[in-house]
C-alpha positions in Angstrom: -71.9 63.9 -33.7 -73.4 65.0 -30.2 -72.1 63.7 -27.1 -74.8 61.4 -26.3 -74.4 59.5 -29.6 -70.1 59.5 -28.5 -71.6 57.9 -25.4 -73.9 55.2 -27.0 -71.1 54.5 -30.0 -68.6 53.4 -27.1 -71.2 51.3 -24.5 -70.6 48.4 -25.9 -66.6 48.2 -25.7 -64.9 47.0 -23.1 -63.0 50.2 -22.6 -63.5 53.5 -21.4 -61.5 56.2 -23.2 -61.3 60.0 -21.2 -60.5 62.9 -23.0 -59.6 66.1 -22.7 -60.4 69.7 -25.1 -57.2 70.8 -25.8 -58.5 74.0 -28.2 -61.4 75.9 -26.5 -63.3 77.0 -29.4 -65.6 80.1 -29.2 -67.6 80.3 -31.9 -70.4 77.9 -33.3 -69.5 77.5 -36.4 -66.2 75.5 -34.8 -67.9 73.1 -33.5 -67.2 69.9 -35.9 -63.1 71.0 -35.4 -64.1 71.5 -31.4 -65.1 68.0 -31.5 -62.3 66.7 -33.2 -59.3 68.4 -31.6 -59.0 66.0 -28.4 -56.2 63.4 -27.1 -56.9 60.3 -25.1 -55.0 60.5 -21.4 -56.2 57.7 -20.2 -57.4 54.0 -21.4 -59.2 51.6 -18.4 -59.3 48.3 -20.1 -61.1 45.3 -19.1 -63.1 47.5 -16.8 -66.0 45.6 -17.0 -65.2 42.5 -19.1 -68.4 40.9 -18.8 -70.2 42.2 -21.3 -69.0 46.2 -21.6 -70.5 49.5 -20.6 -73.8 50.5 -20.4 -73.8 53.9 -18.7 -70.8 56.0 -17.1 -71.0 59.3 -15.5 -68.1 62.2 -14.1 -68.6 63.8 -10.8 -68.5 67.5 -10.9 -65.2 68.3 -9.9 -64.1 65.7 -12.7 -62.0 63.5 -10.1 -64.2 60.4 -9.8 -65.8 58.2 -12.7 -68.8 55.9 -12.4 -69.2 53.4 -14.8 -72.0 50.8 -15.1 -71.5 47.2 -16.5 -73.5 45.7 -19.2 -73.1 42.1 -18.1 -76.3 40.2 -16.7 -75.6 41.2 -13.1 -74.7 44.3 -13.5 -71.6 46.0 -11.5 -71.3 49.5 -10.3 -67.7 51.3 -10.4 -66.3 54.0 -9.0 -62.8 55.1 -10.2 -60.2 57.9 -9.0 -59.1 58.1 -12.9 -56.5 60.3 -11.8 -54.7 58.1 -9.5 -52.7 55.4 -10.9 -54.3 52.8 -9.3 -55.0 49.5 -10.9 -58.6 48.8 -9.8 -61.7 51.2 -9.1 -62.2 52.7 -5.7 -65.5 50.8 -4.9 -68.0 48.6 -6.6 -71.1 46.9 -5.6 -73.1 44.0 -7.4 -77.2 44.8 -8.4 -79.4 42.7 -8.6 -81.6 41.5 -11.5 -84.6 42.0 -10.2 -84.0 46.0 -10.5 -83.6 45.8 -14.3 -80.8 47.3 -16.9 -79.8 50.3 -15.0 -78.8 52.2 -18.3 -78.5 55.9 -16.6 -76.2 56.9 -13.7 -75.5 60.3 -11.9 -73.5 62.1 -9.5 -75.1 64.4 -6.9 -73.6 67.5 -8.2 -73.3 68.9 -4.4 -71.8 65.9 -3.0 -69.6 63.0 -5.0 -70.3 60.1 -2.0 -74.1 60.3 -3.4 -75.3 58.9 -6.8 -78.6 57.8 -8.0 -79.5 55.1 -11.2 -82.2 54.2 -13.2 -83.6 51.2 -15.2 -87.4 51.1 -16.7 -88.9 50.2 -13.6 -86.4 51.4 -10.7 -84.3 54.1 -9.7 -81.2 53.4 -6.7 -79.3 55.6 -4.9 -75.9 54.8 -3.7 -73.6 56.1 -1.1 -70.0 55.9 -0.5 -67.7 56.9 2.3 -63.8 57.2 1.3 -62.9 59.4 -1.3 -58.9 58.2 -1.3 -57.3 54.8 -0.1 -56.9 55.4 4.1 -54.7 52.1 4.8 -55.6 49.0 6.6 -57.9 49.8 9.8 -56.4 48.7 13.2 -58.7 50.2 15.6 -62.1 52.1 16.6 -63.7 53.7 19.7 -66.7 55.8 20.6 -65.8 59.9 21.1 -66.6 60.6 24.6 -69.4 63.0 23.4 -71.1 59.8 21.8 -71.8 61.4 18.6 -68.5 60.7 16.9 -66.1 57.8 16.5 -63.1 57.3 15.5 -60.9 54.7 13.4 -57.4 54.5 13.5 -54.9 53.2 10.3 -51.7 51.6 9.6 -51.0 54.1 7.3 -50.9 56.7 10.3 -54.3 58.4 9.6 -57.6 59.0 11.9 -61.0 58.5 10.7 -63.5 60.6 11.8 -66.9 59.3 11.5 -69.6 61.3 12.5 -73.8 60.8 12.9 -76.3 62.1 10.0 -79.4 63.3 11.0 -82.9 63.1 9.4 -84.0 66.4 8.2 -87.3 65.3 8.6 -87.3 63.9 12.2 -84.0 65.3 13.6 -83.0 62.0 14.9 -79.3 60.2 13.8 -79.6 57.8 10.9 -76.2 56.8 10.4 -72.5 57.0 10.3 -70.6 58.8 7.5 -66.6 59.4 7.6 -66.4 62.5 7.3 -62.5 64.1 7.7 -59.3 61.8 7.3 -56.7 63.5 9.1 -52.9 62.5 9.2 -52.1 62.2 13.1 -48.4 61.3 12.3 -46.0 59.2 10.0 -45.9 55.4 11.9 -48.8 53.2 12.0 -51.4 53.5 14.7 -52.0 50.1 16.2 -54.7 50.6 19.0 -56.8 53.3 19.9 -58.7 54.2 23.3 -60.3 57.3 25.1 -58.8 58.3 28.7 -61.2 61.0 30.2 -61.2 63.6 27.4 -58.4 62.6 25.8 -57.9 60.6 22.8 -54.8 57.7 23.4 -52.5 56.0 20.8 -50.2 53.5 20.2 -48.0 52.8 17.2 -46.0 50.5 15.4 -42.7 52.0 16.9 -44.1 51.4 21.1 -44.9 54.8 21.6 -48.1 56.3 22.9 -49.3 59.6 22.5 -52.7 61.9 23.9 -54.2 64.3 22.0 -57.1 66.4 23.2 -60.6 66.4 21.6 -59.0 68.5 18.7 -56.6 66.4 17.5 -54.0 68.6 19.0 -50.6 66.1 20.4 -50.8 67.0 24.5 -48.1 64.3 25.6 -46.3 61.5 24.4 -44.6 58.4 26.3 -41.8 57.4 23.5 -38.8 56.1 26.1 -39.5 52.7 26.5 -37.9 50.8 23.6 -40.8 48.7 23.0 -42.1 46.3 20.1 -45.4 47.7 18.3 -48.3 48.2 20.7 -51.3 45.8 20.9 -53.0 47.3 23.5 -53.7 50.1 26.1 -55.3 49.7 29.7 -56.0 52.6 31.9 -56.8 52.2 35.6 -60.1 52.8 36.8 -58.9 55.0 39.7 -59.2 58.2 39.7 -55.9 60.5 39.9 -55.4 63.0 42.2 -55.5 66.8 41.3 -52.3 67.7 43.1 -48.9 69.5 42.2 -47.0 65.9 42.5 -49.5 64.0 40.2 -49.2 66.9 37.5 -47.1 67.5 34.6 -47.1 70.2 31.8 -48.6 69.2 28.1 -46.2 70.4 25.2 -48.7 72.9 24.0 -47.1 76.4 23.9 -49.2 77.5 27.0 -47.8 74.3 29.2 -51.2 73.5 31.1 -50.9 71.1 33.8 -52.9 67.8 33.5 -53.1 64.2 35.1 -52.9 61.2 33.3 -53.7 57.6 34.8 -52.1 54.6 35.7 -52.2 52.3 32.6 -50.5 49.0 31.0 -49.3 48.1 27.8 -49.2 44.9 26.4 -47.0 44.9 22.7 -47.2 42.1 19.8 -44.0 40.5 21.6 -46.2 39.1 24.2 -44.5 41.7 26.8 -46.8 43.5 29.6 -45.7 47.0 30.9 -47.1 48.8 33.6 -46.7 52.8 33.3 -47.0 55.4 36.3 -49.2 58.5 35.8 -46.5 60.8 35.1 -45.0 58.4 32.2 -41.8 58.5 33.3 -41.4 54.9 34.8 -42.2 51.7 33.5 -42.3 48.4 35.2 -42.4 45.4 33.3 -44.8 43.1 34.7 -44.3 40.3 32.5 -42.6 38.9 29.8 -43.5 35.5 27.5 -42.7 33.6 24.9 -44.0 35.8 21.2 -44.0 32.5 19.0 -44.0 28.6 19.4 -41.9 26.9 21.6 -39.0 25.5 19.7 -36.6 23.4 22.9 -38.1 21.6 26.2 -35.9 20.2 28.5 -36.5 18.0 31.5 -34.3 18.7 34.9 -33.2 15.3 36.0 -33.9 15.5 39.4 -36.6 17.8 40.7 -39.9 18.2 38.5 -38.7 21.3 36.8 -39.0 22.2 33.1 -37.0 24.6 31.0 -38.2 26.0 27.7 -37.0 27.8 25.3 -37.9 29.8 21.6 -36.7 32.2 18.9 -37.8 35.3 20.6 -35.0 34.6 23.4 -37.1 33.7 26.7 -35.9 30.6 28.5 -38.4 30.1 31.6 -37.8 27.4 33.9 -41.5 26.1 35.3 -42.3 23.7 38.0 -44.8 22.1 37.3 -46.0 20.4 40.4 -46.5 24.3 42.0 -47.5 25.2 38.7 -45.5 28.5 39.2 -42.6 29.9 37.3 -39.0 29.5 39.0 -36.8 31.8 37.2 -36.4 33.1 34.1 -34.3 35.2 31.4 -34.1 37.4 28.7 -31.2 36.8 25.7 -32.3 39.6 23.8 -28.9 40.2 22.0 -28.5 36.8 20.7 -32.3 36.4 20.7 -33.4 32.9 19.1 -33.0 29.9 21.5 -32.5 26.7 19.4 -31.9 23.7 22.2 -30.9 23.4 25.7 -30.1 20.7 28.0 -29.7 20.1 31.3 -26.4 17.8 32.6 -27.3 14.5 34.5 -26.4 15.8 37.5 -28.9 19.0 37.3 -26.2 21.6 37.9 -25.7 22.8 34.7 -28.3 24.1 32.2 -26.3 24.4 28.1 -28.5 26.9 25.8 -27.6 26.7 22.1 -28.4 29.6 20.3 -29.1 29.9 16.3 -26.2 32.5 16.0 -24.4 29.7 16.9 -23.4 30.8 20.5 -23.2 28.5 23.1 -24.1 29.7 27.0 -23.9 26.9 30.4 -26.1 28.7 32.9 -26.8 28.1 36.7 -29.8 25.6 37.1 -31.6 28.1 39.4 -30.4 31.6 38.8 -30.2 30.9 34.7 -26.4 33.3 35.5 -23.5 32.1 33.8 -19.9 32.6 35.8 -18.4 34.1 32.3 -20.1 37.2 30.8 -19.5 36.2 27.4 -20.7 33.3 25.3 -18.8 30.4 24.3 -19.1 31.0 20.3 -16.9 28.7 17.8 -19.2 28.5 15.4 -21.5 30.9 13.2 -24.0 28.2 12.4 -27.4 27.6 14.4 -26.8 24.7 17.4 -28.8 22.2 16.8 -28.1 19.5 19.4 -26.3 19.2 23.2 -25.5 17.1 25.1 -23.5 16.1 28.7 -21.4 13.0 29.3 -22.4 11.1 32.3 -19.8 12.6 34.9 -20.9 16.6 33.6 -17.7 17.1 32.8 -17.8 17.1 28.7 -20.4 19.0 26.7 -21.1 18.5 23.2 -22.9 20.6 20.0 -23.9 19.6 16.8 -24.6 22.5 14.2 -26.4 23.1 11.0 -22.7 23.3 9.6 -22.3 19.5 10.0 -19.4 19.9 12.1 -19.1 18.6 15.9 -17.7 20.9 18.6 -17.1 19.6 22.3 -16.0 21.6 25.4 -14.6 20.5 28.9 -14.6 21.4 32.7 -11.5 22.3 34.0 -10.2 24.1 37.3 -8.7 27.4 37.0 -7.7 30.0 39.5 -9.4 28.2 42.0 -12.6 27.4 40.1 -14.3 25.4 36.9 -14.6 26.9 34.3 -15.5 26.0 30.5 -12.9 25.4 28.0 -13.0 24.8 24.5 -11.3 21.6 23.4 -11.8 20.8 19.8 -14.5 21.0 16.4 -15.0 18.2 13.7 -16.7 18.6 10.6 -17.3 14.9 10.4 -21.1 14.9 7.8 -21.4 15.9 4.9 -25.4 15.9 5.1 -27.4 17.8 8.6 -26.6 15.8 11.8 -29.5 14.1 13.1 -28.2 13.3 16.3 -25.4 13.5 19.0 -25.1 11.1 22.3 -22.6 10.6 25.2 -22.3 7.0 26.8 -20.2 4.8 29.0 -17.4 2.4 28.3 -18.8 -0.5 30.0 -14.5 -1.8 30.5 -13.1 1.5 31.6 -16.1 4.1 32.3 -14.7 6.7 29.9 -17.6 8.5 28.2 -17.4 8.2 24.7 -19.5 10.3 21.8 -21.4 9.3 18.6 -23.2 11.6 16.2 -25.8 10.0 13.7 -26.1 12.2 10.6 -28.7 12.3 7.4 -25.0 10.5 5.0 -26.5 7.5 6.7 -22.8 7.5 8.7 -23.0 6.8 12.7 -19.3 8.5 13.6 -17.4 7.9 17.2 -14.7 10.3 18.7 -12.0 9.4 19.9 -12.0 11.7 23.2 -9.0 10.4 24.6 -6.3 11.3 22.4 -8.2 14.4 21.3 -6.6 17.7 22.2 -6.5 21.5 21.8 -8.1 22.8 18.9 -8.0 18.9 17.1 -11.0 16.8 17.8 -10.4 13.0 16.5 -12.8 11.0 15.0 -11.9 7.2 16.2 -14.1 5.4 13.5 -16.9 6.1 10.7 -19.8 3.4 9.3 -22.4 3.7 6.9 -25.2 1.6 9.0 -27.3 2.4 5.7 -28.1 1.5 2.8 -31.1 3.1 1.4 -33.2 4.3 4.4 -32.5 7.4 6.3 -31.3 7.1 10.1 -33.0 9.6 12.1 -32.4 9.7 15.9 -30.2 6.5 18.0 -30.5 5.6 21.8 -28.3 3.5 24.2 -29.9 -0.3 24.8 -30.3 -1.1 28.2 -27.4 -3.0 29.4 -28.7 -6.0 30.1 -26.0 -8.5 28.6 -22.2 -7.9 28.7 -22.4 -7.3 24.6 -23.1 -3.1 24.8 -25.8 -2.4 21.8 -26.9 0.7 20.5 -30.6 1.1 19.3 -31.4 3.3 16.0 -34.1 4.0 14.2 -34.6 5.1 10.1 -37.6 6.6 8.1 -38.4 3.1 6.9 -40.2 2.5 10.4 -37.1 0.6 11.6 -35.1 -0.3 14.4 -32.0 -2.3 14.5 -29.6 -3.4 17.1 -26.2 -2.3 16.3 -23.1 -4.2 18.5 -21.1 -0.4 19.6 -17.6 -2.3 19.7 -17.9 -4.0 16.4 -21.0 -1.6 14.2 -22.0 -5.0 13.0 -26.2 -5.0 13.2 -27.5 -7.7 15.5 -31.1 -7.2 14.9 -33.6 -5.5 13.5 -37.0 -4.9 14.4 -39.7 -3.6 12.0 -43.0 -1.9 13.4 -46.2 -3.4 13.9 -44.1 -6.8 13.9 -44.1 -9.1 17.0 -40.6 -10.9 16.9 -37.0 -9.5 15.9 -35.1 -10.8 12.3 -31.9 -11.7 13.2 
């Protein structure tokens, strides 16, 4: 059997068998055991399960295999059969209307060309990468204009390069035409600077190279997130001794680089001086949502907070930016609160740390943190006199500090942790004894339990719960506020996830109403 009837007996399978001659036979008369003498080393199935293979050819160096479907629109493959990859390299759709392309062929002086026929038309295809590059970040123009350049994740440079007509010596179009392996960390952005060609990567460092790919300088002392992008100034430097500084080529040449800024994916904005050896940060914001707002009592200020660990305080009747801070060792901000009086501002962290900052200077008297519990903070609060501060965690467990005077100053003290849920806390309040103006504390949790301490007889390390209610039966209570006091009979006000509100007596826990939404009058 000749090789063109191997071909046809296999173009209607929906697998494509390559073989290799292990015996080299030299004499004619071998030909039938030639034929015979080969072992399969590698099986693509389901290559083109539509309807099987029509046509296939090998390039000429034997690395890349073009297959044609048989379905009714037919598909075009290219495999790297010797890489272990799952799926082919490229593959374009054709049309109907240009017939059963039954023949395909490489270019046998370039593999990035092949040519196909049907009855009535012949195509000619082109790719561009011979070998997977990684995902593309970046582009930009060469300063010469006839080259560009595409930067990859994968650490690699893309050289793209203009083709020109033969006929009319004028640039047709774009062809990558070297991949070249700039260095092991992905390249993020990618700009030109004069004659130099400037990166940044995933580990905040930014390198020049020249117009031959050759490293001139890098900037790599910063300690920054992944670069997002690079600015250059548009003055010109000056050509003197102070402005210069040596490359790290072997011959040292002096050179000038510009002013620029970085900006990185952690919404942080760097300014860099021309000799790259001092960097300003010129600001710094919040890289995600906003997960804690917080009201200052008194003045029209508002702090915020969020899990990358800026807490900005922002007035916003100036519309400017008071003061602000960076917690970048215990990083995510959970909640914060501000006490009634506006002289303290508590940050609750979801390491579980606990920091009471100045209202203006966001400084804190004691350098460490206030940490009794390893669980994320999910709720503070003040009493009314800012002298008791309370947490809830996602440990179900209750955790209250006080004010005291020591060596001449206040300072915070912890006084005592409850793990009174057994389900997440939904929420924690101070209030007033309307009889003797202690504060007292409640928490709310998902058990359907409303729990009061008993902050009186509470002391070191032993906080006391003074009573515990189920004030549910089958909804879910999620958040509780004091009712206006109004009456000498003290209520608290709570609402569930069965769009209700009910009037609980705080002395007694007995319900004295309840109000249901989009109703007009209370059911008593």
């Amino acid at each position: 059997m000749c090789s063109s009837e191997i071909l046809r007996s296999h173009s209607g399978k929906k697998e494509i068998i390559i073989n290799v001659l292990i015996n080299v036979c030299a004499l004619s008369h071998y030909v039938g055991n030639y034929l015979c003498c080969r072992i399969p080393v590698l099986t693509l199935f389901d290559c083109h399960p539509e309807g099987g293979v029509v046509a296939l050819a090998l390039s000429k160096d034997s690395k890349y295999l073009a297959t044609v479907g048989a379905g009714r629109v037919q598909r075009v493959c290219i495999w790297d059969w010797t890489n272990e990859g799952e799926g082919p390299t490229c593959q374009t759709d054709i049309s109907p209307e240009h017939g059963c392309q039954n023949h395909i062929l490489f270019n046998p002086t370039d593999s990035s060309q092949l040519l196909s026929n049907s009855k009535s038309h012949v195509l000619f295809y082109t790719w561009t990468f011979s070998k997977v590059v990684g995902s593309l970040s970046q582009s930009a123009f060469h300063f010469a204009g006839l080259q560009a350049f595409s930067v990859t994740l994968a650490g690699n440079l893309v050289l793209w390069e203009s083709l020109r007509d033969t006929s009319t010596c004028q640039p047709n179009a774009m062809k990558a035409t070297k991949l070249i392996p700039l260095q092991k960390d992905g390249i993020t952005t990618l700009t030109m600077c004069d004659s130099l060609i400037v990166t940044g990567d995933m580990r905040g460092r930014v390198k020049f190279y020249d117009g031959n790919f050759k490293l001139i300088t890098w900037c790599s002392e910063f300690n920054l997130d992944p670069i997002a992008s690079i600015s250059f100034s548009k003055d010109i430097p000056f050509n003197n001794s102070l402005e210069q500084q040596e490359d790290c080529t072997v011959n040292a040449k002096q050179f000038v680089i510009r002013n620029f800024v970085i900006s990185t994916v952690s919404a942080t904005v760097v300014h860099v001086t021309r000799r790259g050896s001092v960097a300003q940060t010129l600001l710094r914001e919040h890289e995600g949502p906003l997960h804690t707002v917080a009201c200052h009592p008194k003045q029209p200020l508002v702090a915020m907070g969020s899990h990358s660990g800026i807490l900005k305080v922002w007035d916003y009747e100036q519309k400017v930016v008071i003061s602000s801070r960076d917690f970048h060792p215990d990083k995510q901000i959970q909640c914060i609160t501000y006490d009634p009086q506006g002289f303290y501002l508590a940050v609750g962290f979801v390491s579980g740390a606990v920091k009471i900052l100045d209202t203006y200077t966001l400084q804190q008297e004691e350098q460490e943190s206030i940490q009794y519990s390893q669980d994320c903070i999910t709720h503070l609060t003040f009493s009314h006199d800012s002298t008791l501060l309370a947490t809830a965690d996602t440990g179900k467990a209750v955790m209250v500090f006080h004010l005291c005077k020591e060596g001449g100053g206040l300072s915070w003290k912890y006084l005592g942790k409850h793990r009174s849920h057994y389900k997440p806390i939904q929420d924690l309040l101070f209030g007033v004894d309307l009889d003797s103006r202690q504060p007292r504390l409640l928490s709310l949790g998902i058990d359907r339990r409303l729990v009061e301490y008993d902050l009186q007889k509470s002391k070191k390390d032993e906080l006391l719960i003074l009573s515990s209610e189920r004030i549910e039966q089958s909804a879910v209570p999620m958040c509780m506020a004091w009712y206006p006091p109004l009456s000498t009979e003290h209520f608290l006000l709570t609402a569930s996830n069965h769009y209700k509100m009910k009037l609980f007596n705080v002395t007694t826990k007995m319900c004295r109403s309840i109000f249901l939404k989009f109703s007009t009058s209370f059911l008593h």
